[in-house]
C-alpha positions as CSV (number, residue, x, y, z in Angstrom):
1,X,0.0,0.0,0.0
2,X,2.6,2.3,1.0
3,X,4.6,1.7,-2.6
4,X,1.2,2.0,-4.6
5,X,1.2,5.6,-2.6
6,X,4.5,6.9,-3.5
7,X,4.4,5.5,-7.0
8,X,1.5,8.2,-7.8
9,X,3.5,11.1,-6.1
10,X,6.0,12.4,-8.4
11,X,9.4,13.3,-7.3
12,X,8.5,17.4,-8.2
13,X,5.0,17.0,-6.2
14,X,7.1,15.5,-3.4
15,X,9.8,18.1,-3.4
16,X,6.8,20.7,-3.0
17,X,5.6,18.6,-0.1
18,X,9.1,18.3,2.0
19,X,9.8,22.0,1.4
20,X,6.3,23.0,3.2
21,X,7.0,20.6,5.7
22,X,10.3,22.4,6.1
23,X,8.7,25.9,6.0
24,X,6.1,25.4,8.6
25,X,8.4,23.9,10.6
26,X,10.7,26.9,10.6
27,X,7.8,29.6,10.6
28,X,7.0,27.7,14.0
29,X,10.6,27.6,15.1
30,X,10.9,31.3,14.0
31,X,7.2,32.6,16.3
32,X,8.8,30.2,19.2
33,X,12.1,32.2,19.2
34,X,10.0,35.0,19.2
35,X,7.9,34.7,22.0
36,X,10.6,32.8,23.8
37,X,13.0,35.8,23.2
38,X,10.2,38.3,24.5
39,X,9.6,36.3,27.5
40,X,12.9,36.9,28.9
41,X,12.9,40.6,27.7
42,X,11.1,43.2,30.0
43,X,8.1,44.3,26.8
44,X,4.7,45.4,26.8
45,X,2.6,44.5,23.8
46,X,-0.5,47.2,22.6
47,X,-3.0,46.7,19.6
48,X,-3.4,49.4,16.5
49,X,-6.3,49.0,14.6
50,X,-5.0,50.0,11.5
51,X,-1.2,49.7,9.6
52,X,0.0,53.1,9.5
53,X,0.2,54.7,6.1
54,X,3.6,57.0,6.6
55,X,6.0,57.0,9.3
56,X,6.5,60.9,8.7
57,X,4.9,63.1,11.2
58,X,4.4,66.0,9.4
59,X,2.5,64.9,6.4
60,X,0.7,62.3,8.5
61,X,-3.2,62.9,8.3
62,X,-4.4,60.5,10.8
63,X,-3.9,58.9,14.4
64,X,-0.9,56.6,13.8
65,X,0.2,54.9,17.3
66,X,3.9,54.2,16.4
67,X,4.7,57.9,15.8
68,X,4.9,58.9,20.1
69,X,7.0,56.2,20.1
70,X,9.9,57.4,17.7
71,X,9.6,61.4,18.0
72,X,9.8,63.8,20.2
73,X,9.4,67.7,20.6
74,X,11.3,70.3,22.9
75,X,8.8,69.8,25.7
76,X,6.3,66.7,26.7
77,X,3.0,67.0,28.7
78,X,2.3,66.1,32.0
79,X,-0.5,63.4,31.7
80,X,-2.1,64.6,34.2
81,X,-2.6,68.2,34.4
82,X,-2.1,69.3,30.9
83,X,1.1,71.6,32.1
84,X,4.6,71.4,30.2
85,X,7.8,69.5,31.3
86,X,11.3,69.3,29.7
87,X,11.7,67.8,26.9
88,X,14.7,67.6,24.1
89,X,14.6,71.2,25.7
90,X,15.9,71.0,29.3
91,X,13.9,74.9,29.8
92,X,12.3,78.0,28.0
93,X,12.2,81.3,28.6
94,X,9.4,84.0,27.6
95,X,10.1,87.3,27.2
96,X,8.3,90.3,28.6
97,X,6.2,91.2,25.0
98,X,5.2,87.2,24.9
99,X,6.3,87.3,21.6
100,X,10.0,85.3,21.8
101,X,10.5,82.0,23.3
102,X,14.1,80.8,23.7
103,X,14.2,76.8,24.5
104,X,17.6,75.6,25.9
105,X,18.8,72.4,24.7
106,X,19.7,69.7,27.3
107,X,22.9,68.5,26.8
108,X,24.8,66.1,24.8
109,X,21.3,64.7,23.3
110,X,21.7,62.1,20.4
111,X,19.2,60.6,17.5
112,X,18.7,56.8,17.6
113,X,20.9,56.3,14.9
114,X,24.2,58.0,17.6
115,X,24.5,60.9,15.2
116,X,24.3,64.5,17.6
117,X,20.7,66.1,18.1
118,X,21.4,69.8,17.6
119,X,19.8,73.2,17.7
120,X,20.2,72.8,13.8
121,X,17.9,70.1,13.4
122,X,15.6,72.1,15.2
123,X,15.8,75.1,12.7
124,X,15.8,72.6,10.2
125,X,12.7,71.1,11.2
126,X,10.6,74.4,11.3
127,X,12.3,76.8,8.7
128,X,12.9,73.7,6.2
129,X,9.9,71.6,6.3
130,X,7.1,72.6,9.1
131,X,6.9,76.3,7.0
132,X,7.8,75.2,3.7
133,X,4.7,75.4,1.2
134,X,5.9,72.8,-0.6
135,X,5.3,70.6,2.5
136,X,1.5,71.5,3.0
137,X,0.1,69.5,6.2
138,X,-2.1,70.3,9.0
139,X,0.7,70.8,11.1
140,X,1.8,73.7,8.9
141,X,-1.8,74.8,9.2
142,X,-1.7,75.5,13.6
143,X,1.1,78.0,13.0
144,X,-0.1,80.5,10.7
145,X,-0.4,83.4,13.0
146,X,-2.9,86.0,12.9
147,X,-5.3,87.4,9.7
148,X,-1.9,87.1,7.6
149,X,-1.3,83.5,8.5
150,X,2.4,84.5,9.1
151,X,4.8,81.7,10.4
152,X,7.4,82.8,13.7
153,X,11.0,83.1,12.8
154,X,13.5,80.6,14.1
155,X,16.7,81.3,14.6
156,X,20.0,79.8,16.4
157,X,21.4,81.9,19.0
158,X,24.0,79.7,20.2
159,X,25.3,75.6,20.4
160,X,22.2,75.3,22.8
161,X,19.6,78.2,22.6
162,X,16.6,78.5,19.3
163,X,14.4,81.2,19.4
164,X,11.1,80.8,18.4
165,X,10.0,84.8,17.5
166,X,5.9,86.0,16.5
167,X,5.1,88.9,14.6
168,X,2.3,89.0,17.2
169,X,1.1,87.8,20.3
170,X,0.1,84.1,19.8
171,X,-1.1,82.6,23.0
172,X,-0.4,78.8,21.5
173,X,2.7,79.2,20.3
174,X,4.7,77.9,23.3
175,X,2.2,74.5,23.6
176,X,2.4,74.4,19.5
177,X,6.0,74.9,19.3
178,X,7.1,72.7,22.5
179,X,5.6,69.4,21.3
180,X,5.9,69.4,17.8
181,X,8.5,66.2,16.5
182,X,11.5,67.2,16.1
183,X,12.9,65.7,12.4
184,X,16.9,64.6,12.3
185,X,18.4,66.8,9.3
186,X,21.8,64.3,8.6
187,X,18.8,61.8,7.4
188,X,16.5,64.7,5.8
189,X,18.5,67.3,4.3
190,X,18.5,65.6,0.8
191,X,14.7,64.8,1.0
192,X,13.8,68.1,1.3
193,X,16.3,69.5,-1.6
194,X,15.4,67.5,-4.0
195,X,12.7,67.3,-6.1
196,X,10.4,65.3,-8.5
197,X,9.8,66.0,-11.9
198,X,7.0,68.7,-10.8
199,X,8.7,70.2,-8.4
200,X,7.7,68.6,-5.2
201,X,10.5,67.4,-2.4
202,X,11.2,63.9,-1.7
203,X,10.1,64.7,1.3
204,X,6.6,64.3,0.7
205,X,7.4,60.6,0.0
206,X,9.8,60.2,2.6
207,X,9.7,57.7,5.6
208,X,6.7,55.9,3.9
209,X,5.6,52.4,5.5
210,X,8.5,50.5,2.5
211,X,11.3,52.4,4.4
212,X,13.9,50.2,5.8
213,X,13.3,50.6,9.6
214,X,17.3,51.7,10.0
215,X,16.2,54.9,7.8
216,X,14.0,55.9,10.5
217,X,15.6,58.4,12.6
218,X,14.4,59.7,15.8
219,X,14.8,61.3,19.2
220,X,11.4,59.1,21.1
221,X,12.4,56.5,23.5
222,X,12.0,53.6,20.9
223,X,12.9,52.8,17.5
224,X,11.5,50.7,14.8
225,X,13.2,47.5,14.8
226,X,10.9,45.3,12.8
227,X,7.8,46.2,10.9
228,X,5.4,43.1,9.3
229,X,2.2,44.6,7.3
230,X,-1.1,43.8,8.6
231,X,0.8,42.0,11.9
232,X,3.2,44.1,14.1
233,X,5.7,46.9,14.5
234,X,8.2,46.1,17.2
235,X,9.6,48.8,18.3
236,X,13.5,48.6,20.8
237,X,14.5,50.8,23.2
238,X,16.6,53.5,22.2
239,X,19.9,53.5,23.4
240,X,20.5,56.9,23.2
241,X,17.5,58.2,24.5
242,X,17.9,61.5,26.9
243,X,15.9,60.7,30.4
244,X,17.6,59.3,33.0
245,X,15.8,58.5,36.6
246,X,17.6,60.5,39.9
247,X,20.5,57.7,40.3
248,X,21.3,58.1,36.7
249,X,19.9,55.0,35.1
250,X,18.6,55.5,31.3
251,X,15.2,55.3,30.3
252,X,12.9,54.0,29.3
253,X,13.0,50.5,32.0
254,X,10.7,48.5,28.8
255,X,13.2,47.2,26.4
256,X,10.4,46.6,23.8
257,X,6.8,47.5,22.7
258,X,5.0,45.6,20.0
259,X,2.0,47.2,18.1
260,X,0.0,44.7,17.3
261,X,-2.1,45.3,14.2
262,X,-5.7,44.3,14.9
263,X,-8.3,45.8,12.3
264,X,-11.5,45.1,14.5
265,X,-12.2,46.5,18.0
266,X,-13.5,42.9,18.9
267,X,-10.9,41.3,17.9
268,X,-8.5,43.1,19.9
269,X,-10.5,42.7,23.1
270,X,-10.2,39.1,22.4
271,X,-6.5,39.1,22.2
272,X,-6.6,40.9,25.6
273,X,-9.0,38.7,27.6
274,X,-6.7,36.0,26.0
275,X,-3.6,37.4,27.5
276,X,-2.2,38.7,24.2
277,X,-2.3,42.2,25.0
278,X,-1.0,44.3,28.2
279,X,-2.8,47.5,27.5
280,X,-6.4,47.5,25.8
281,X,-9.7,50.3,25.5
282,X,-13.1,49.3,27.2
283,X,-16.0,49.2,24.7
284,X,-18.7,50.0,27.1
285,X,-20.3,47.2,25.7
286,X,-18.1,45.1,27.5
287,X,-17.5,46.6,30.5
288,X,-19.8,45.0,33.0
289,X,-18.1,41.1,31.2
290,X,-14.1,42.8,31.3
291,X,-15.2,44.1,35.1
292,X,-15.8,40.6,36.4
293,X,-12.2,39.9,34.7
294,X,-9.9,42.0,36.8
295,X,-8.8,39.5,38.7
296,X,-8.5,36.3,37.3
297,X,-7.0,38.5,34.2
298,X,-4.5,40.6,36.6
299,X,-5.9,43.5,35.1
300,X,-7.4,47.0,36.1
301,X,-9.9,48.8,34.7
302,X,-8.9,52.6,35.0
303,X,-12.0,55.4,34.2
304,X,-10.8,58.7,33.7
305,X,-14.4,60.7,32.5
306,X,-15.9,61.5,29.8
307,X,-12.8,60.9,26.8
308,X,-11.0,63.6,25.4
309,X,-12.6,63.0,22.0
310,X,-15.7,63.8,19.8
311,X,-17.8,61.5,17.6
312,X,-20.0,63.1,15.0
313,X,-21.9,62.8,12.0
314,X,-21.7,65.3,9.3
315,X,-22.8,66.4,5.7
316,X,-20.6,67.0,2.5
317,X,-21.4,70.9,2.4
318,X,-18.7,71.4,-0.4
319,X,-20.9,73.3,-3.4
320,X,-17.6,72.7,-5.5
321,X,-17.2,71.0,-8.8
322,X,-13.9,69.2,-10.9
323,X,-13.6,69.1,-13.9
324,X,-17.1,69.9,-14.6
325,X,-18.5,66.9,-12.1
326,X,-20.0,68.1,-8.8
327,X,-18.8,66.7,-6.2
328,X,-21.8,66.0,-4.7
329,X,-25.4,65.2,-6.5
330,X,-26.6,69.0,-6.6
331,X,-30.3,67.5,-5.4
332,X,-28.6,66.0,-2.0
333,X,-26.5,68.8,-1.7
334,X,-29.6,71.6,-1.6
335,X,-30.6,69.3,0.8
336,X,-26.8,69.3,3.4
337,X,-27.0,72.7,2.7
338,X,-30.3,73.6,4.4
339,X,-30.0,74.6,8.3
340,X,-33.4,73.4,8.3
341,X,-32.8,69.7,7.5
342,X,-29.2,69.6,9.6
343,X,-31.4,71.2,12.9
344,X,-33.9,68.5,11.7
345,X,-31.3,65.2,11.8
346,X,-29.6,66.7,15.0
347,X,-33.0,66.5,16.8
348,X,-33.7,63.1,15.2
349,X,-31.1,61.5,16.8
350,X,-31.9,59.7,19.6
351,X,-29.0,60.0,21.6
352,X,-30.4,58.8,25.2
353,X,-31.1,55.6,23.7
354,X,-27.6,55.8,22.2
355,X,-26.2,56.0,25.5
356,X,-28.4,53.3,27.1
357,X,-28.1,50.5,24.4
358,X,-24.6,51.1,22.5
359,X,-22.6,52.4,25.3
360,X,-24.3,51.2,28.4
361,X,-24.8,54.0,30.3
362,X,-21.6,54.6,30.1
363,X,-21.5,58.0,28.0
364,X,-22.8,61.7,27.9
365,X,-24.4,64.0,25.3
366,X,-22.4,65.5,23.2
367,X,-23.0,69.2,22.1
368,X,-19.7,71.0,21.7
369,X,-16.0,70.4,19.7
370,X,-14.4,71.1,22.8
371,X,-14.1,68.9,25.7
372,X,-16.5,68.5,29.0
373,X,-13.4,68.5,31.0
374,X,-11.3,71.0,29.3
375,X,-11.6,74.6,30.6
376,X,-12.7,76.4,27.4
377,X,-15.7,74.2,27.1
378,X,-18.9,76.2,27.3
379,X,-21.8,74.4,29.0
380,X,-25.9,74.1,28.1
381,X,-26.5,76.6,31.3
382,X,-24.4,79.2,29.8
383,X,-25.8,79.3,26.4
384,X,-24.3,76.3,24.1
385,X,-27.2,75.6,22.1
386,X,-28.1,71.5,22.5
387,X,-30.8,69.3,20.3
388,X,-33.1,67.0,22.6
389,X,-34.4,64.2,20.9
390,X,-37.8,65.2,19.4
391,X,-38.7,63.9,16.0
392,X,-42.2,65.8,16.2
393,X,-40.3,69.0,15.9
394,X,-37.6,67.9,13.1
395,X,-40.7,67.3,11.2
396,X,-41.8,70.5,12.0
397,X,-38.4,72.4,10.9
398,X,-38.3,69.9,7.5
399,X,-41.5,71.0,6.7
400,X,-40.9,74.4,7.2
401,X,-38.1,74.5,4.9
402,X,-40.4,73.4,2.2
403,X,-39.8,68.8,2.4
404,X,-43.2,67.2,2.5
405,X,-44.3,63.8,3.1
406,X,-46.0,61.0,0.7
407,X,-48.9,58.9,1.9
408,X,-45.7,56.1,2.8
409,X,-44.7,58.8,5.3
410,X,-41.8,59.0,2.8
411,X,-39.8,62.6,3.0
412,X,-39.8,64.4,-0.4
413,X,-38.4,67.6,-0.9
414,X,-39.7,70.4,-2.7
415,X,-39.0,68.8,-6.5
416,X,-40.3,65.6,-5.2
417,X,-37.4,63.7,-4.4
418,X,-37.1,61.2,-2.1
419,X,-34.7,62.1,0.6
420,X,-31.8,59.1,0.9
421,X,-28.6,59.3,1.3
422,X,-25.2,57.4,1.8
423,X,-23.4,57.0,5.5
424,X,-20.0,55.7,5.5
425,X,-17.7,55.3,8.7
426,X,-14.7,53.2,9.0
427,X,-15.2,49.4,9.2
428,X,-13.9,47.5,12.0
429,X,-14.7,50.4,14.6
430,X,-17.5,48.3,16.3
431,X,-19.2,51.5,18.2
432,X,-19.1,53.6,15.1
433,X,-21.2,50.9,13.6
434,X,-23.9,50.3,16.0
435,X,-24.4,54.5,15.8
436,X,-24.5,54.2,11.7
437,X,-27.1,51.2,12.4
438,X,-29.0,53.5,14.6
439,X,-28.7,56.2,12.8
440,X,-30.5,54.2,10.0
441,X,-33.3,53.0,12.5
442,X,-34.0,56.8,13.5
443,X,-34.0,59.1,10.9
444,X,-36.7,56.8,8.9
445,X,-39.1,58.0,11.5
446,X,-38.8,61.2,9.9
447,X,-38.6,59.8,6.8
448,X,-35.3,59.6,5.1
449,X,-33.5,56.0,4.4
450,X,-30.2,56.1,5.0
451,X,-28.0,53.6,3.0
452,X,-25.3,52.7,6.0
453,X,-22.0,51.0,5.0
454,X,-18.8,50.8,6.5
455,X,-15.6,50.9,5.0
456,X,-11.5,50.5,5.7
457,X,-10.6,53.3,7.4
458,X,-7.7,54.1,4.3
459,X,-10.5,54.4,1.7
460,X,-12.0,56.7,4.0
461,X,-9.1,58.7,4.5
462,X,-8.6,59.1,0.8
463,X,-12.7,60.1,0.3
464,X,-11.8,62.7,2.9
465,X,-8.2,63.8,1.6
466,X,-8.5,63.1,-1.8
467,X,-11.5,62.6,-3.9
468,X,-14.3,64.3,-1.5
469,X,-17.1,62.6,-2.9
470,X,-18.6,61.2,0.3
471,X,-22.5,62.4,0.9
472,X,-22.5,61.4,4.8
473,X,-20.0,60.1,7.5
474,X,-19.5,58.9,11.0
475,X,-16.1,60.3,12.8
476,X,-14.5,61.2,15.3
477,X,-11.7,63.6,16.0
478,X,-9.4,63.3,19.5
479,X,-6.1,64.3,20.8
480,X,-6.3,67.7,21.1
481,X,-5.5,68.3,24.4
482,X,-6.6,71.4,26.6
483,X,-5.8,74.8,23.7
484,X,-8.5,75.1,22.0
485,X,-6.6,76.7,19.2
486,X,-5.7,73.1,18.4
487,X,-8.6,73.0,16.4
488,X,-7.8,75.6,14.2
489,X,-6.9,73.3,11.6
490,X,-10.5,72.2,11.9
491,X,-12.5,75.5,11.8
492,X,-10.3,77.6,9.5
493,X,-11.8,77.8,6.1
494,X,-8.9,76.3,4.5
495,X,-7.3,73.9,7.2
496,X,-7.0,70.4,6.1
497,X,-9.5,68.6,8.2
498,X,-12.3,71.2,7.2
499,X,-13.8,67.7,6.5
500,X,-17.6,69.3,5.7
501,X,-16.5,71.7,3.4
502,X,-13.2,71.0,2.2
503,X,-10.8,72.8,-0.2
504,X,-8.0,70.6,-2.2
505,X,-4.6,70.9,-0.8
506,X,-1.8,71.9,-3.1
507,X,-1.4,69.5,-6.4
508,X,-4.6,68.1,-6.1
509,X,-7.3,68.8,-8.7
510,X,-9.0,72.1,-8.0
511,X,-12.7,72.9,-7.1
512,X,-14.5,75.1,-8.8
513,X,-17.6,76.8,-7.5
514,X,-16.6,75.8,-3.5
515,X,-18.4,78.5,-1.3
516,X,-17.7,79.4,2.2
517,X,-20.6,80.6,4.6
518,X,-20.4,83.5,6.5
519,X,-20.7,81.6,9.7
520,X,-17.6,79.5,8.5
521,X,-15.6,82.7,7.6
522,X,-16.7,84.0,11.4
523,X,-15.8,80.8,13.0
524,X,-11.9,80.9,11.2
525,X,-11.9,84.9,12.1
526,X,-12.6,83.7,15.8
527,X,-10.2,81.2,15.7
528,X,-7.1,83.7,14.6
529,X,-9.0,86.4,17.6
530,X,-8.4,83.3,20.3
531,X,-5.1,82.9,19.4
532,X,-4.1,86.5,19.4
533,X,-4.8,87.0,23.0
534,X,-3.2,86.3,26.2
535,X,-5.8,87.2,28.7
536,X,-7.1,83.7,29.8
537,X,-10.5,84.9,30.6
538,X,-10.7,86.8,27.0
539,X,-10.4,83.9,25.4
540,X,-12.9,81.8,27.0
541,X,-15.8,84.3,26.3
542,X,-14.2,83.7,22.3
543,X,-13.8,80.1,22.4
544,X,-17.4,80.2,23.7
545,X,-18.4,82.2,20.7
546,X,-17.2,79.4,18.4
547,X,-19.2,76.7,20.0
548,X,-22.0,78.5,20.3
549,X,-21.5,78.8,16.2
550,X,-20.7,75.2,15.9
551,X,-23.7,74.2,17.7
552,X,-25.9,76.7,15.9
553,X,-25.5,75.7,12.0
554,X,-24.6,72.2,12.7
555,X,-21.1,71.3,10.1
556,X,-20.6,68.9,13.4
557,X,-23.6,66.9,14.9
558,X,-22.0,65.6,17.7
559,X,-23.7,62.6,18.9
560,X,-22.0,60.7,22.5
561,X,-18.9,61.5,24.5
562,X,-18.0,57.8,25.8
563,X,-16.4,57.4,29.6
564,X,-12.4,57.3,29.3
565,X,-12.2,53.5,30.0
566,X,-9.0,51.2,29.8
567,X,-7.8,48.0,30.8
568,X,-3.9,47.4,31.8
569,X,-2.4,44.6,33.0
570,X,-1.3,44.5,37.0
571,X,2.4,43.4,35.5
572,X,2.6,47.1,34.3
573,X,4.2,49.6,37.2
574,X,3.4,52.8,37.8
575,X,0.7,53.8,35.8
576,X,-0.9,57.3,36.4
577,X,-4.1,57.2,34.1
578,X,-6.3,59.6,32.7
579,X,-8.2,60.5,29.4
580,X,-6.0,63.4,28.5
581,X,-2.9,61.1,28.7
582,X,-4.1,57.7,28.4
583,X,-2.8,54.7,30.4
584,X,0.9,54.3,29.1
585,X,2.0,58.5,28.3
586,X,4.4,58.2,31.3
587,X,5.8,55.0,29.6
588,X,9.6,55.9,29.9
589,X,9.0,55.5,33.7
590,X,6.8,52.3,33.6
591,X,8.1,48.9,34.6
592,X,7.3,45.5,34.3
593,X,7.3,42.4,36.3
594,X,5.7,39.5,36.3
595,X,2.3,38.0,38.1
């Protein structure tokens, strides 16, 4: 029997055979080493739900996990209380007009790579690529100062000392220009002087997920030492990292942290529960099952309020054309465009069940771009307009602006067509999906159908970025932190994440026939007002302006602001949580041991 067997197996088929016997043998031998070699190496391993699509800070559009890993800016953030600490800069001085900041240098730094971190890769990093037009990004965007949009000088003043200089008072400028990465210029210089065949610097291209990981330069407390699309980035201490603790020992204590890439919320939670993970966010959906966890899992569950985030829906209101194509269907976007129908969805939304069924009770109302807990934030009591849910009266408003209904209870508008549009959000993102599936149970009790579908969050991205020819989305946009002016990029007319209304950046196809409300231009002049003045009280009454705006014609429908909730293993020393830093921002002085 065994002869009859081999003699219909070729020698070629049998070569095939051995080899795959050889290769799963050695992928096996190769994940043993692995996790054999990571248990005797002090690590912690996180999830990311996405691969990241550039390693470069500065053209990087979206929240990528790796990059507070591998940069670092003059100053950091205490995770705590919002206030600045040392950074590559060891102290700062302000002068007396508030218009100069000089940052001091600590001494001897070095890039992962050994090469010396210098004053001139900080003047590199601003004058060369932060304020060169040819670099457009939304970082670019936060430091255009006043009506002009005029960038600060920076200039070296000695071995140690930059000046960072205004042409007029900018209350930000010290948060703005503290924590922005610093970029090494040995590994740069050439990206940024040379150019493609239409004029654009390497640059833009530079540090792109293909990059050898030994290309990637920085001044974090990690570097990349492996990175496997779709599975992991390992990232290794860096050797020549600048914090030390008081007896002199270098920092960070973790030798390693791996980024596992999970592309679905569940999933990741299931690696957690399974021991896989050290460090995972709390769906509210799951808390009351995780909370019965904490001790057999040797986890703790940390709350730390309502997040530092916003989730929203919003409308394509970008009138614009290319190339003679609107962007949007003209019928839909009469429809966006009416403060009527947005006032109508906002009080269409049923946001107390919301709360109750998709987040377990374990959320607020949202009304405002600015946080609950930061101190800018302008509450109901003091005049923030808010939408209770009350689909009599979003009937009311539709009506009023000229929709009418069919015998189906079908919504028309005034030409007699049926109102239906598309709702995308990024797949994988488990509570953005239940609120697109609510959304679609809700608003055809006023009756619109909404065609709800989720998709990967990088063809998103490019509908956003690129080709603008989405009707209807689900987002959210975090990280902030406590200056308001950080939104800027957000509200200015012409800031790259004007998502509802947005004009092309530099090289892309432009838009004809994009308008710009009045209300949008007042917003953006607000925005440049807040950041022209010092007096902390001044501002508040300005900020408050802008969200009394926001909340008034509607771009953003906010929708829940979730509790801050996250899950870290007991092995993990040291950790001070809360939702402005998250569990792990004090990770150079975390340590591990074992339970």
């Amino acid at each position: 029997m065994i002869s009859a067997v081999w003699s219909r197996i070729s020698w070629r088929k049998m070569l095939v055979v051995l080899l795959s016997v050889v290769a799963i043998a050695l992928s096996s031998c190769s994940l043993n080493s692995f996790k054999t070699e990571a248990a005797q190496v002090p690590r912690i391993v996180v999830s990311s739900l996405s691969d990241p699509k550039t390693f470069n800070p500065i053209i990087n559009t979206e929240s990528s996990d790796v990059l507070a890993y591998i940069y670092e800016g003059l100053l950091s953030q205490n995770g705590l209380t919002g206030e600045l600490e040392p950074g590559i800069a060891e102290k700062w001085d302000i002068s007396d007009d508030q218009q100069s900041i000089i940052f001091t240098l600590q001494e001897d730094l070095k890039w992962s790579d050994g090469e010396p971190l210098t004053v001139d890769d900080v003047v590199f990093t601003y004058n060369s690529i932060v304020f060169n037009e040819k670099v457009p990004s939304s970082v670019q965007d936060i430091f255009r100062i006043g009506e002009t949009g005029a960038f600060p000088s920076v200039r070296k003043l000695d071995e140690r000392r930059v000046e960072f200089r205004s042409p007029e008072p900018f209350a930000p400028l010290l948060r703005f220009a503290g924590l922005g990465e610093i970029l090494p210029q040995h590994a740069l210089q050439n990206s940024i002087e040379q150019t493609d065949s239409e004029g654009n610097p390497f640059f833009l291209s530079a540090l792109g997920t293909d990059t050898p990981p030994a290309e990637i330069v920085g001044s974090g407390p990690y570097y990349i030492a492996n990175y496997a699309p779709t599975q992991r980035i390992v990232l290794e201490r860096n050797p020549y990292y600048w914090r030390k603790d008081a007896q002199g020992n270098p920092q960070p204590y973790i030798e390693r942290v791996v980024l596992e890439i999970v592309e679905s919320t569940d999933t990741s939670l299931m690696q957690f529960r399974s021991g896989g993970l050290d460090v995972e966010a709390i769906p509210p959906e799951y808390f009351a099952l995780t909370k019965r966890e904490e001790r057999r899992g040797n986890f703790t569950i940390y709350e730390g309020g309502p997040a530092l985030s916003t989730t929203f829906l919003t409308f394509n209101l970008n009138k614009g054309s290319r190339n003679g194509t609107p962007l949007i269907d003209p019928v839909k976007s009469r429809w966006f465009n009416s403060l009527e129908f947005r006032r109508a969805i906002a009080y269409a939304i049923d946001r107390p069940t919301m709360i109750n069924n998709i987040y377990q009770g374990l959320g607020v109302p949202q009304n405002s771009p600015i946080y609950i807990q930061n101190p800018y934030y302008l509450p109901p009591e003091q005049g923030l307009p808010t939408y209770e849910y009350d689909p009599a009266k979003a009937k009311e408003l539709l009506e009023s602006a000229g929709f009418k209904y069919n015998s189906a209870g079908q919504l028309l508008d005034a030409d007699g067509n049926r109102v239906r549009f598309n709702l995308i959000t990024n797949a994988g993102n488990k509570v953005r999906e239940a609120l697109g599936s609510q959304l679609k149970r809700d608003l055809p009790q006023i009756g619109i159908q909404v065609d709800f579908q989720p998709i990967s969050f990088n063809t998103l991205v490019d509908k956003l970025d690129n080709s603008l020819d989405w009707e209807a989305l689900i987002l959210g946009i975090g990280g902030a932190g406590i200056e308001p002016d950080g939104g800027r990029n957000t509200w200015s007319v012409d800031g790259r994440l004007h998502v509802f209304n947005q004009a092309p950046a530099q090289g892309q196809t432009p838009i004809e026939g994009r308008e710009v409300t009045d209300w949008e231009l007042e917003i953006s002049r607000l925005y440049v007002q807040g950041g022209q003045e010092l007096d902390d009280e001044k501002r508040k009454v300005i900020y408050g302006q802008t969200q009394r705006l926001a909340q008034e014609y509607l771009p953003f429908i906010y929708l829940v602001n979730p509790l801050s909730l996250m899950a870290v293993r007991d092995r993990i020393e040291g950790v001070k949580y809360s939702a402005l830093g998250g569990p792990i921002w004090n990770l150079y002085e975390l340590q591990v041991t074992e339970n």
